[in-house]
N, C-alpha and C positions, 0 to 999 in steps of 0.2 A: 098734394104729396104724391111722387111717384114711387113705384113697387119695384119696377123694371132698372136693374144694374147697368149705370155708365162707365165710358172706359176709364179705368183707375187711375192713369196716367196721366189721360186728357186733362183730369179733375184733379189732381194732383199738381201739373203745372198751372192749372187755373189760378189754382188756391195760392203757389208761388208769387203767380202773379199779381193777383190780389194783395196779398202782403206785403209785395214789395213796394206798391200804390199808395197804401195803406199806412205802415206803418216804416217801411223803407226810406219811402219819403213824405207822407203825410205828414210824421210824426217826428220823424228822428233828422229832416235836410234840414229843421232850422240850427243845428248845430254846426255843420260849416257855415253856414252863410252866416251868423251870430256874430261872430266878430268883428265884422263888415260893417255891419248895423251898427254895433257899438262903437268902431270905428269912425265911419261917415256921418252918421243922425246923433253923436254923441248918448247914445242909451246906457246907461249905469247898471251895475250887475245888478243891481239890487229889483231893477228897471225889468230887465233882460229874464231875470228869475221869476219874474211878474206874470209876464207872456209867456214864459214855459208851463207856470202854473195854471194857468186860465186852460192852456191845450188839455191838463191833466185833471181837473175837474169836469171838463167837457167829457173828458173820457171816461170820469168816474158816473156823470149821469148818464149818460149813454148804454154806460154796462148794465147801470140801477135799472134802466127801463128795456133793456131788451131782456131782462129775467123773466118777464109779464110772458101774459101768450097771447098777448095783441097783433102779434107778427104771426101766430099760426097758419101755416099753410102760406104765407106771402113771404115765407124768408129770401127768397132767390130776389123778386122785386124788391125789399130794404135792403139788401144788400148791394144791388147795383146803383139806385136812389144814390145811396149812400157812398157808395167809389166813386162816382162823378161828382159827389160833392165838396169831395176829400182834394180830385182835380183841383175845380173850378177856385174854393179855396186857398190851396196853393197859391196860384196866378194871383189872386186879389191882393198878397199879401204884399206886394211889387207895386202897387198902384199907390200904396198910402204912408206917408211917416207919420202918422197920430197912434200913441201911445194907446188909446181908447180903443180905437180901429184895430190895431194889432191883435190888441188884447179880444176884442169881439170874435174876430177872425178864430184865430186861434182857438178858442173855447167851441165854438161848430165846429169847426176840424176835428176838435177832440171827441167830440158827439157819435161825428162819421165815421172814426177810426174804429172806434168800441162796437158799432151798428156793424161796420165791416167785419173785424175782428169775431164776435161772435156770430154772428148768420155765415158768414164763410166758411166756419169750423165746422158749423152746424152740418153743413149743407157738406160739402168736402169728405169729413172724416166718416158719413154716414155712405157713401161710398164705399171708399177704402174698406171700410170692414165688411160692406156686404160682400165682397170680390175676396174676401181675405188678402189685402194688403199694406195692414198697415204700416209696417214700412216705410210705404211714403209719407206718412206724418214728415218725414225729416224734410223729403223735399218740400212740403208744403212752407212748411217753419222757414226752410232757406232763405227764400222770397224777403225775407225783413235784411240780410247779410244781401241781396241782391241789390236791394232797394237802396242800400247804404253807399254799397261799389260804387251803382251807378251816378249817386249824387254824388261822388268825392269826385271822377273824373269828369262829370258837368262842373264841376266848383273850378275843380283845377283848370279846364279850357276855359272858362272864363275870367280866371286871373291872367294865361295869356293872352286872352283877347283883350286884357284891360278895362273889363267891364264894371258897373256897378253894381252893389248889392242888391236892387231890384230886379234885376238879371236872372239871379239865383231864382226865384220866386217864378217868374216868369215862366223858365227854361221846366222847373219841376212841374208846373202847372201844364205845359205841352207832352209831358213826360207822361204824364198820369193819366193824361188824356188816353194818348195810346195803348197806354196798360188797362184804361178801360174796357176800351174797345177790343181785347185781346179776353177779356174775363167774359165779357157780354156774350161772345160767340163761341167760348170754347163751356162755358154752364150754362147750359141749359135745360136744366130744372132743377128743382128742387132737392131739399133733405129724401132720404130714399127710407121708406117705413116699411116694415111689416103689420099687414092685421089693418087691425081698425086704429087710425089715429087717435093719440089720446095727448091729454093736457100732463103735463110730469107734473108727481106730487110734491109736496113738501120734502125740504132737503131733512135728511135724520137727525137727530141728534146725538152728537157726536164727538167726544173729545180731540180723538186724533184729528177730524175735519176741523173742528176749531184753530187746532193748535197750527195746523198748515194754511190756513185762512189768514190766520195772523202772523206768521213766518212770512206770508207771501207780499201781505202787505210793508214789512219791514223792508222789502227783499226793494220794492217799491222805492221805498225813500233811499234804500241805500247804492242803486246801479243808479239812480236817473242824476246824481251830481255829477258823475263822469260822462254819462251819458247827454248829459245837455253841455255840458260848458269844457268839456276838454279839449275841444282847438281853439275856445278860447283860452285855454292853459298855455295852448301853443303860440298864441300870441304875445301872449306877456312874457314869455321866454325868449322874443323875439328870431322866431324860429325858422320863418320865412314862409310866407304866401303857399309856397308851390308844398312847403314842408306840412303845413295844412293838412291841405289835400292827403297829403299820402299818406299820413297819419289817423283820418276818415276813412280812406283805401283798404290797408291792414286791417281796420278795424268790420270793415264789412266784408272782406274777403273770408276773415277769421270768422264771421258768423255762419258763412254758405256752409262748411260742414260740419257746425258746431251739434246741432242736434243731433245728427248720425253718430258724431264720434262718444258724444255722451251718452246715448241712447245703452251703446253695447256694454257699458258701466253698468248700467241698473239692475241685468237679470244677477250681477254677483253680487253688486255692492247693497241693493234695495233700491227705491223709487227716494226715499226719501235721506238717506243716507249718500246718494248721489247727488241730490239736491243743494246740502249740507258742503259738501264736498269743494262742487261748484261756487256758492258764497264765499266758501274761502281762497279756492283761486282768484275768486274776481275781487276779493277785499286785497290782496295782493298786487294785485293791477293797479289799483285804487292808488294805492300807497304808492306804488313805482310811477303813477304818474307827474306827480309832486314832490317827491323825496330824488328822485336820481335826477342829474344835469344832460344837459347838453341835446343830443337825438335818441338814447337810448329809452330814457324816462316815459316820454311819449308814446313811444314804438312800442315796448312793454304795454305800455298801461292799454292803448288802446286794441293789441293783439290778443290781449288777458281780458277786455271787456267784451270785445265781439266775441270770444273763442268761449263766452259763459252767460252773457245774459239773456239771449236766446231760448238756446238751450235750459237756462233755467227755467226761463219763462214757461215753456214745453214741459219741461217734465212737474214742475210747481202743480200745472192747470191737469198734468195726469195724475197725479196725486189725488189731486182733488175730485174727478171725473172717477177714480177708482171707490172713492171712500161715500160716495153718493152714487150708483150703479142707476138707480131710478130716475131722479133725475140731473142728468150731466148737465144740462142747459143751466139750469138754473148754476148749480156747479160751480159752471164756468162764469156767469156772469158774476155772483157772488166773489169768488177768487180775485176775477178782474178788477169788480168792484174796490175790493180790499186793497190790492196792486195802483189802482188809482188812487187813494187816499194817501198812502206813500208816495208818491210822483208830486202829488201837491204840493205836499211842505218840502220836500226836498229841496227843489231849485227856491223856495222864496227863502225858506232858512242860509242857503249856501250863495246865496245873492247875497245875501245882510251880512254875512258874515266875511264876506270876500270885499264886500263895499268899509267895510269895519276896520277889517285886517291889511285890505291891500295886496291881496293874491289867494289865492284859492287854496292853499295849503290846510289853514285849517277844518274848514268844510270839504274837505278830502279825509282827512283825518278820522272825521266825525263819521261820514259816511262809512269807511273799513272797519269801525267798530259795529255801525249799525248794521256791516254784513256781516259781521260773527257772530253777531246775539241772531238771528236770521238763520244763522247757518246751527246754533245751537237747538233753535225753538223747532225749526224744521227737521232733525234730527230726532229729537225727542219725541214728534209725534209719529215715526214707527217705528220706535222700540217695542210696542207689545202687537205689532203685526207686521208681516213681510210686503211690501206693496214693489210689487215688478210688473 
């Protein structure tokens, strides 16, 4: 553990970078390239919701095991381990059409993202506030709205290159490489302590934590149906290739300064009441992706996803890092944890149901109601305290 304060920024655009690696594209390219697959290899939604799931249970054990303090003092090495893994990953997923293999794949990815995900926060946000700046939380959070831009216009040059869908895979796995190598040299060292290092206790017990533990997990199942499968929405709309992309584009541009702009909500609205807020703009999204025709529906939907689940993400995990002061780690893995359990059934429910129904409308549906019960539960647990 180091004492000695790094530059805030340096470690701020690390952290961008990391996440855009991470979960920009770790996590969130297989939803352009999705179509593709299901397209070329014939994959069924129900198929496709499969292999979203496997990433999202990957990511649920991942979170369960970095709660431990098995990683103490080695979080900067799990966390690099862990971005190159996320790379190398990627790329493999290009090499194989076996359902089995996807699905393999997939679940380690989801491992390394959470492994990423928390030791990068760790390490990052311990920074930032020794320097007094957190502020850059937003940049750091940006990196996932980076990671998304940049796979939508890899997607798109390679529909004009007329490429195949292992391309995609391929192309993110070269991607990720470099943003390795950009994380590697720009952190270099660890979480930053005062005092004598110590193991974080037991999280408290606590209504209000509860009730935002499980707000966040709903919050989970209810962004990842749009979030996995909305250009495949765009496909069945028959919306066009290029229209794809741009609809991926919007949607990661719209996250780059989604954190910032909600951030400055909180000190009036409340932490958790901003939160709430957020659910409901993005259950809105939800609906306009499926309910309105033509280009609009899409553009909505996907400018109302990036432009909140971000940001949700962020302030959900301060929430909870507030309401637990002692230990944030655990916190945070716990939150994520929760977050992952939602992610799981979403895409397998919203596969069966799309496989059922014949288009994604009604598991669009389902999901805008699970973000207002979300938006409820997360509201109600700071009504008897102000959390900004």
């Amino acid at each position: 553990m180091d004492k000695a304060p790094a530059n805030p920024l340096r470690y701020a655009i690390a952290g961008m970078t990391a996440m855009a690696v991470a979960m920009g594209i770790g996590r969130f390219v297989y939803t352009p390239i999705l179509p593709s697959m299901m397209e070329e290899i014939g994959l069924s939604a129900s198929n496709a919701g499969l292999i979203a799931s496997a990433n999202y249970l990957g990511y649920l054990l991942g979170a369960i095991a970095a709660a431990g303090g098995w990683a103490h003092g080695r979080e900067r090495a799990v966390m690099l381990v862990s971005l190159a893994a996320s790379a190398l990953l990627a790329g493999a997923m290009g090499l194989t059409e076996n359902l089995a293999a996807f699905t393999a794949i997939r679940f380690f990815a989801g491992v390394a993202s959470a492994f990423v995900m928390v030791f990068v926060i760790t390490i990052v946000f311990s920074h930032l506030a020794a320097a007094g700046r957190n502020s850059l939380q937003a940049l750091h959070f940006g990196g996932v709205g980076v990671g998304i831009a940049v796979s939508s216009v890899m997607t798109g040059a390679l529909v004009l290159a007329g490429s195949a869908w292992p391309a995609g895979w391929l192309w993110s796995g070269a991607l990720s490489i470099a943003g390795f190598l950009v994380v590697l040299l720009m952190i270099d060292r660890g979480p930053l302590v005062g005092g004598i290092a110590r193991r974080e206790p037991q999280l408290p017990k606590s209504g209000a934590l509860a009730k935002i533990i499980v707000a966040y997990g709903l919050f989970g199942l209810g962004y990842i149906v749009t979030a996995t499968f909305i250009v495949a929405i765009v496909r069945q709309g028959d919306g066009g290739r290029l229209f794809e992309s741009a609809v991926w584009l919007v949607t990661g541009l719209a996250g780059i300064p989604s954190v910032y702009l909600w951030a400055r909500m909180a000190p009036r609205l409340g932490l958790t009441a901003t939160f709430a807020l957020g659910c409901i703009v993005e259950a809105i999204g939800v609906v306009a992706s499926v309910s309105l025709g033509g280009v609009a529906g899409p553009l909505i939907g996907g400018i109302l996803l990036g432009g909140t689940f971000i940001a949700i993400t962020a302030i959900g995990l301060q929430a909870g890092r507030l309401l637990a002061p002692a230990a944030p780690r655990r916190a945070l893995a716990l939150m994520t944890a929760s977050f992952g359990t939602g992610q799981i059934l979403g895409p397998i429910a919203a596969g069966y149901l799309a496989d059922w129904t014949g288009s994604f409308v009604v598991p669009s549906i389902g999901a805008a109601l699970v973000l207002l019960l979300c938006a409820a539960i997360g509201y109600d647990a700071g009504r008897k305290q102000v959390l900004a």
